[in-house]
C-alpha positions in Angstrom: 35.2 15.2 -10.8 32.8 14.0 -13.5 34.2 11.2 -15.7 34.3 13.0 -20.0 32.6 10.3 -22.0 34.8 9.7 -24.8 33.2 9.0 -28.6 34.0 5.1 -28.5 31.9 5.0 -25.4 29.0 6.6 -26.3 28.7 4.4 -29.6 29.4 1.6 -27.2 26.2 2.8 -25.3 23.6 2.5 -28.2 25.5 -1.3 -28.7 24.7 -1.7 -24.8 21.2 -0.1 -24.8 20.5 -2.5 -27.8 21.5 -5.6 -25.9 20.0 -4.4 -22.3 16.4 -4.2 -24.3 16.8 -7.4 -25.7 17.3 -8.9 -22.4 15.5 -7.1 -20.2 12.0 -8.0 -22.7 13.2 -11.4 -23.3 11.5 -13.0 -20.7 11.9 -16.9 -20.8 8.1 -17.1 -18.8 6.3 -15.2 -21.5 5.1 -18.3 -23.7 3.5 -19.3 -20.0 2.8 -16.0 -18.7 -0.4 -16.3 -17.2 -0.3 -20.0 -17.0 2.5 -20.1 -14.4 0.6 -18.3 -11.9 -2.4 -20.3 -12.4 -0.2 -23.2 -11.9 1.9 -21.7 -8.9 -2.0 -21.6 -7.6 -3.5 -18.3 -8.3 -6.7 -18.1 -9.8 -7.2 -16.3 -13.5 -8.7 -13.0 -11.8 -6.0 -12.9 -9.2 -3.5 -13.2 -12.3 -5.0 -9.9 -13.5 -5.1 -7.9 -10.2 -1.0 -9.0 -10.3 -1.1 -7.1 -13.4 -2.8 -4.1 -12.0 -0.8 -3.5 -9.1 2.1 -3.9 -11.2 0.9 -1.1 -13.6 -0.1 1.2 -9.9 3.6 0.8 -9.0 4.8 2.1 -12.6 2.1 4.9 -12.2 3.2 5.9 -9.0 7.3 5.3 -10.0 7.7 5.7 -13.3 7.9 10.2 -13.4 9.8 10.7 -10.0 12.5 7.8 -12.1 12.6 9.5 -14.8 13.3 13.1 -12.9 15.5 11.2 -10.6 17.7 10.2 -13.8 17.7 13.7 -15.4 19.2 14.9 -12.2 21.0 12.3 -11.0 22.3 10.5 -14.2 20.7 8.0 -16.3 23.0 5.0 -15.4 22.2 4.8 -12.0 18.7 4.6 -12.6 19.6 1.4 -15.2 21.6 -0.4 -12.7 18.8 -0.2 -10.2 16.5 -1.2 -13.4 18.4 -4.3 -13.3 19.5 -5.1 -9.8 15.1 -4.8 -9.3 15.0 -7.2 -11.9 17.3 -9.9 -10.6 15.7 -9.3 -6.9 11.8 -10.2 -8.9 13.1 -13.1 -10.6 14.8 -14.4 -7.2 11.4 -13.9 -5.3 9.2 -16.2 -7.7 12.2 -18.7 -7.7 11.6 -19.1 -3.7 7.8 -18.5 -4.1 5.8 -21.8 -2.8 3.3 -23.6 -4.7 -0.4 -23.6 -3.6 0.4 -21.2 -0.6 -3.0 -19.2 -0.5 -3.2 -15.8 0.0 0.6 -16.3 1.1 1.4 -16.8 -2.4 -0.5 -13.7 -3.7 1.3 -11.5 -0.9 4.9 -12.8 -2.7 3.7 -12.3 -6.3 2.4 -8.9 -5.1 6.0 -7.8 -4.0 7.4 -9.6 -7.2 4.9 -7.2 -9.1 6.1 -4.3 -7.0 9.4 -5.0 -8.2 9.0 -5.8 -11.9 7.4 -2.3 -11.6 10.1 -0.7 -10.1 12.3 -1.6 -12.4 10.5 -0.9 -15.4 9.8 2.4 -13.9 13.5 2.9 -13.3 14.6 2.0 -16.8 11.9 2.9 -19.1 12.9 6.7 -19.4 16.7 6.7 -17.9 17.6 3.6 -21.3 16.6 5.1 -23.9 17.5 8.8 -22.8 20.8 7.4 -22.3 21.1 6.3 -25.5 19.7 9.3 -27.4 22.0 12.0 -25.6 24.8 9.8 -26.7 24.2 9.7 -30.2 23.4 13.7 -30.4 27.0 14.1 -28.7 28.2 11.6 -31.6 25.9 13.0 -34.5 25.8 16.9 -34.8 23.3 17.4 -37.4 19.5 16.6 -36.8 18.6 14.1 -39.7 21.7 11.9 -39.0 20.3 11.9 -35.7 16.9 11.0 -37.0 18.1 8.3 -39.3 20.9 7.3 -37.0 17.9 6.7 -34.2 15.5 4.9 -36.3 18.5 2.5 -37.0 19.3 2.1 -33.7 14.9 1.5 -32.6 15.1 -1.2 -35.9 18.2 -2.5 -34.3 16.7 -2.9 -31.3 13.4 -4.2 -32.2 14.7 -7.1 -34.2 17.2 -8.0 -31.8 14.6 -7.9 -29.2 12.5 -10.6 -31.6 15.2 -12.6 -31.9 15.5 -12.5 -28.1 11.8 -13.2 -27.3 12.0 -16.1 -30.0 14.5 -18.0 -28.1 13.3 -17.2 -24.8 9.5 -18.3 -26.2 10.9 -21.7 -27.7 13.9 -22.4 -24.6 10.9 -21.6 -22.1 7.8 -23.5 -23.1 10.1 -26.7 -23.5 11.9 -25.8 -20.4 8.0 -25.6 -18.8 7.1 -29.4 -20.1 7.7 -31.8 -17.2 7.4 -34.6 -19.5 9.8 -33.5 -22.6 11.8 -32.2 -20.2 12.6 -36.0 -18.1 12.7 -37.4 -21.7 15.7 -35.6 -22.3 17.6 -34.7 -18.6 16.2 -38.3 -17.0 13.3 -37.9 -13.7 13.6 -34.9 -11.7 10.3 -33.2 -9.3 7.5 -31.0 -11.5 8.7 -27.9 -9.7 11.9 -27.9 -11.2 10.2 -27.7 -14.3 7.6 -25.2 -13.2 10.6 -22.9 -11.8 12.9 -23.2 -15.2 12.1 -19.9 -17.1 12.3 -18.0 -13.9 15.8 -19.1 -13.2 16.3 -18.7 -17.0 15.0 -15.0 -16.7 17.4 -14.9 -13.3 20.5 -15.3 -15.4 19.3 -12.9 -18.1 18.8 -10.3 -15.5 22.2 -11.2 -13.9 23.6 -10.2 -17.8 21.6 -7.0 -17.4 23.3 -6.1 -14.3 26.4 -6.3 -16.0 25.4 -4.3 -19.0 24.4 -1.7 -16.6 27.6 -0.9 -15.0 29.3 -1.1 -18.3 27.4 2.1 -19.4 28.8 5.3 -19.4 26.7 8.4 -18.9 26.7 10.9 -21.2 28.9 14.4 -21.0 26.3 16.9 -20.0 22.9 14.8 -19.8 22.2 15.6 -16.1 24.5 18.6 -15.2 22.7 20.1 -18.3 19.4 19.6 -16.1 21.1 20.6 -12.6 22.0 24.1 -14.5 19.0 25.4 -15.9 16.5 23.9 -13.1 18.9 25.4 -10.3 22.6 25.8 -9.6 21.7 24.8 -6.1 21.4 21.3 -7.2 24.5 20.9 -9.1 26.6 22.3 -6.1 24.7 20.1 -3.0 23.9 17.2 -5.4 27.2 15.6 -4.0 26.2 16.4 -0.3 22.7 15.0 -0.8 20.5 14.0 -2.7 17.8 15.7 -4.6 14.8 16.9 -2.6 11.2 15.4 -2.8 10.3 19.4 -3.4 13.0 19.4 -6.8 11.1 16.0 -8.3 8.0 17.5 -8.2 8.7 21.2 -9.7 10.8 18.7 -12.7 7.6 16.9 -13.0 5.5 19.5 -13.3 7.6 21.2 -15.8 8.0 18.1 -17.8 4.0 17.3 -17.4 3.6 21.0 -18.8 5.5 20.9 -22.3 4.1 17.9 -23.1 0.6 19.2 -22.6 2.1 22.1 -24.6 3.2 20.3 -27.1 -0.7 19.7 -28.8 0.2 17.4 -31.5 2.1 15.1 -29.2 -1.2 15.1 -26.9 -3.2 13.7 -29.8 -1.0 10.8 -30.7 -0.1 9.9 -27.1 -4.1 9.8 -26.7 -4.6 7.1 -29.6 -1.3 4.9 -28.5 -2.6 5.1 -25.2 -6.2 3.5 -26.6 -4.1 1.1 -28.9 -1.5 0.1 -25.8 -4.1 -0.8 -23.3 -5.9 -3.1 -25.3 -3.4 -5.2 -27.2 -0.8 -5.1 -24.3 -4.0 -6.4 -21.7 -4.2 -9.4 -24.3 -0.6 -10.1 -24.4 -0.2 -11.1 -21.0 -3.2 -13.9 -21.6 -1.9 -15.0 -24.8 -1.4 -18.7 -23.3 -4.4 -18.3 -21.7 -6.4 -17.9 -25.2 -4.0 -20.5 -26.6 -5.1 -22.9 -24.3 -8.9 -21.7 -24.8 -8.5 -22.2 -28.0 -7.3 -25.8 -27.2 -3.9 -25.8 -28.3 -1.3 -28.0 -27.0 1.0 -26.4 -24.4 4.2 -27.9 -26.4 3.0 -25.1 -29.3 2.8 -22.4 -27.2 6.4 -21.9 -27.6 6.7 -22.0 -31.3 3.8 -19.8 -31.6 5.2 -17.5 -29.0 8.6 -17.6 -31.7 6.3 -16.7 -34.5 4.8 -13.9 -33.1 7.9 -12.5 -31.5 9.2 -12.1 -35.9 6.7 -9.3 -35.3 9.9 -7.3 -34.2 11.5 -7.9 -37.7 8.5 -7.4 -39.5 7.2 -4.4 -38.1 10.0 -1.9 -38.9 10.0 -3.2 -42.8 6.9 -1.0 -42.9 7.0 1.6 -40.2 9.8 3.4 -40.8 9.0 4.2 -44.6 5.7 4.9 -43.1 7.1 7.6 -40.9 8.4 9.3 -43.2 5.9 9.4 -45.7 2.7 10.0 -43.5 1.7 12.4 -40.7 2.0 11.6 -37.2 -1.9 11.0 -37.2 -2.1 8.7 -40.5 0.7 6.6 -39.0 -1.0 5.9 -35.6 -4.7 5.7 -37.1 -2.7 2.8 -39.4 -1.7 1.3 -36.4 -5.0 1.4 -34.9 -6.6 0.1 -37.8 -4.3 -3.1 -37.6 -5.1 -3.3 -33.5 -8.8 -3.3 -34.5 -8.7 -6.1 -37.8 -6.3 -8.3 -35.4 -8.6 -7.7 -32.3 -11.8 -8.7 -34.1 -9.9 -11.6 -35.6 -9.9 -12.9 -31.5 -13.1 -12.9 -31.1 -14.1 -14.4 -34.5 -11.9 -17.1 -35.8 -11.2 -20.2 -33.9 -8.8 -22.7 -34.0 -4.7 -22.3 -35.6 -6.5 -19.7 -38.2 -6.8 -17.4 -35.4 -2.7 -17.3 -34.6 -3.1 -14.5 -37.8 -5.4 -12.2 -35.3 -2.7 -12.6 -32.3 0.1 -11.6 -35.1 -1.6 -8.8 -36.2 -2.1 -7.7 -32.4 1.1 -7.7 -31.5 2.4 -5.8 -34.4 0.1 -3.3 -33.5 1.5 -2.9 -30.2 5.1 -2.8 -31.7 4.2 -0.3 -34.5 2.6 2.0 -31.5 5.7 1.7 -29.3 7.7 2.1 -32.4 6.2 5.8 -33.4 6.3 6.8 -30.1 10.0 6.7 -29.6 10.5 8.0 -32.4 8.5 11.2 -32.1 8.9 12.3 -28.6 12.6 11.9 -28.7 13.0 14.1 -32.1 10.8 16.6 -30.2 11.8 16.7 -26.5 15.1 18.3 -25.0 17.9 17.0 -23.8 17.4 18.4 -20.1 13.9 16.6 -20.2 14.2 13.6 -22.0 14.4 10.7 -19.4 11.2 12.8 -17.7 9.1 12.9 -20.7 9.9 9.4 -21.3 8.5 8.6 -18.1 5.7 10.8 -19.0 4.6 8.7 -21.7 5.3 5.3 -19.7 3.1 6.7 -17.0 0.3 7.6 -19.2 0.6 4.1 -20.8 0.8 1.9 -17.5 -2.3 4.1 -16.0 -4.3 2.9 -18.7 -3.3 -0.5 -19.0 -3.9 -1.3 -15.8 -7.0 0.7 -16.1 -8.3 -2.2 -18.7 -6.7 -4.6 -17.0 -8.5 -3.9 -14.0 -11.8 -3.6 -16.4 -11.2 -6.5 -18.1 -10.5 -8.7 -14.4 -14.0 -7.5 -13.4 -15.6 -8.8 -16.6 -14.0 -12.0 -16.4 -15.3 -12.2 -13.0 -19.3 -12.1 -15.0 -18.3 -14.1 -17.7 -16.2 -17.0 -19.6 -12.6 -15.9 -21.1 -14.6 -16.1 -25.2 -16.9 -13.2 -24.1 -14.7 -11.0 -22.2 -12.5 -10.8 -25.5 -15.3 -8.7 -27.2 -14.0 -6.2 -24.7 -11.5 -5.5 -26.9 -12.4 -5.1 -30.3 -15.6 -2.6 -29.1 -13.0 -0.4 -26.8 -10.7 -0.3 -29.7 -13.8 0.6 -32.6 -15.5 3.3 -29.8 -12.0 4.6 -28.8 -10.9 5.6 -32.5 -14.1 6.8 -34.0 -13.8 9.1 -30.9 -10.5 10.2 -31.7 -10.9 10.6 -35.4 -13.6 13.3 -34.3 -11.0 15.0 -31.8 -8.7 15.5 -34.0 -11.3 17.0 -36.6 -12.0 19.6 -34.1 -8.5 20.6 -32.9 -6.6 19.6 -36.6 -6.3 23.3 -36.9 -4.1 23.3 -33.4 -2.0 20.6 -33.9 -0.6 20.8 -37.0 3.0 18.5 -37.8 5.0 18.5 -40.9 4.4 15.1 -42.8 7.8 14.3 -43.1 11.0 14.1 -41.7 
């Protein structure tokens, strides 16, 4: 018999859904991203293909999770979220230095599961957490207002997060600060440190997960209008292969329905891509630009306040603007911060990584907040996924793009990648949505 969710522990569940996000993103590696696998002994370009198999296993995951959670219950696919998570995190902790093609075969499964487990959350969290507010909040603009609250919460818990993580791990990450203060211990320690770090956090997560409660309704609601066969063999067996796939093509088909939504998911997708393909090289330009490693950390703080200042702006934004002004805004800040990485050298050009990464915040930031005011409750962890998919695809697209480039050229060069993908990719869209304004048409406001 299905557990009734009672109103303290749904509002629990946004409190948990904040907290999971903060420590699921707070990863204590990110201030040395790319610079621990060049220093576990993986070459820059192998670093990159890393990334693109781990956006192929969030392509090929990320809808079947999201329809697996709509049927089965959002919970479960949070607990696997973070069981993946602390499995990743133990592989790169047992991983050997300057193993070969040894060493790529581990970072490759670690990939696969960092995937996996993105996959598994990305939909199942947040849909979660919406259903239980609409079962707390009955009327549509508390809902609205409640949710952008709980995305601001969330976001600037989240920078808080990443600023501690960024700070703890690059000083965890310096062999030489770190024997002036715990004595002489080996390099790999050292090297290892924000992986254990990120270990404990996702040890945390795992406890989060089983603390949720799934909301009354969220997947039977699914079972019952998909088929009543499902909801009465769902406890003999699980769903079959046959179910996921008619979910996923209904799902694919009211978002493609859905015109407006198509436009804006087109122009995050562009904006995504190529700010999130620079994030995970931002030590790598730091060090290009010749930066000392202890800064990377402090630098890595000061762009993670993006999170606090991002929402001071979006939200009002949102509600004054159309869905298109408020992505081509966003755009327009991925372009000025993008060109900023090409141009500007030396500490001046920590302003171009800032406004980057708001950029990608802003994106993520509108996104949420207009698919879930749009999509129902039956298909929300799906569409989710939608999205996710959509993003990954083309992340690891430019990833993949980008890999090959740096393969023909030096780090400085391949950069320009960026801002011309970004200048090509919106004058594009601004003529799209020219021709098809009068078929997607959106209410300005809230």
């Amino acid at each position: 018999m299905k557990a009734v969710s009672y109103p303290q522990d749904l509002e629990r569940n946004l409190r948990l859904f904040v907290w999971f996000r903060v420590l699921f993103n707070a990863r204590f590696y990110y201030p040395v991203f790319a610079v621990f696998f060049t220093d576990m002994g993986l070459s820059i370009a192998q670093f990159f293909w890393l990334n693109v198999i781990w956006a192929l296993t969030i392509a090929i995951f990320e809808v079947p999770s999201g329809v697996l959670a709509d049927i089965i219950g959002r919970r479960k696919l949070v607990i696997f979220a973070a069981l993946s998570m602390a499995l990743e995190m133990l592989l790169l902790i047992l991983a050997p230095q300057n193993a070969g093609w040894g060493l790529f075969g581990l970072c490759a499964i670690n990939r696969v599961l960092s995937g996996l487990a993105e996959a598994a959350s990305s939909g199942a969290d947040e849909a979660l957490a919406y259903d239980s507010l609409k079962q707390i909040e009955h009327d549509q603009s508390s809902i609205t207002q409640r949710w952008d609250d709980t995305l601001v919460s969330a976001m600037r818990w989240r920078s808080l997060g990443m600023v501690i993580a960024m700070l703890i791990g690059a000083l965890s990450y310096d062999h030489e600060r770190m024997q002036m203060i715990f004595g002489g211990f080996p390099p790999i320690l050292s090297l290892k440190a924000p992986i254990i770090l990120c270990f404990i956090s996702a040890l945390i997560c795992v406890w989060l997960s089983f603390r949720l409660r799934e909301p009354d309704g969220a997947s039977s609601e699914k079972a019952d209008n998909l088929s009543s066969r499902i909801k009465t063999k769902a406890a003999i067996k699980p769903p079959s292969i046959k179910t996921i796939f008619i979910d996923m093509k209904q799902a694919f088909s009211w978002i493609l329905s859905t015109r407006w939504l198509v436009i804006i998911i087109l122009a995050a997708l562009l904006i995504d891509s190529t700010t999130r393909t620079f994030a995970t090289v931002i030590s790598e330009y730091l060090r290009w630009l010749g930066l000392p490693e202890y800064a990377f950390g402090i630098i890595g703080a000061a762009v993670s306040l993006c999170g606090w200042l991002v929402p001071l702006y979006a939200r009002p934004l949102a509600k004054a603007f159309s869905p298109n002004a408020n992505i081509l805004i966003a755009g327009g800040v991925a372009l000025s911060g993008s060109l900023g990485l090409s141009l500007l050298n030396g500490p001046i050009a920590i302003i171009a990584v800032i406004f980057t990464t708001m950029s990608l915040i802003h994106t993520g930031f509108l996104l949420s907040r207009y698919l879930n005011a749009e999509a129902p409750s039956k298909q929300r962890a799906s569409i989710l996924s939608i999205k996710s998919l959509f993003l990954n695809v083309a992340y690891g697209s430019f990833s993949a793009i980008f890999a090959l480039r740096l393969q023909t050229t030096d780090f400085g060069n391949a950069l320009t990648m960026i801002p011309i993908t970004l200048a090509v990719g919106l004058l594009l869209w601004l003529l799209m949505t020219r021709i098809s304004s009068s078929r997607a048409q959106k209410p300005q406001c809230d």
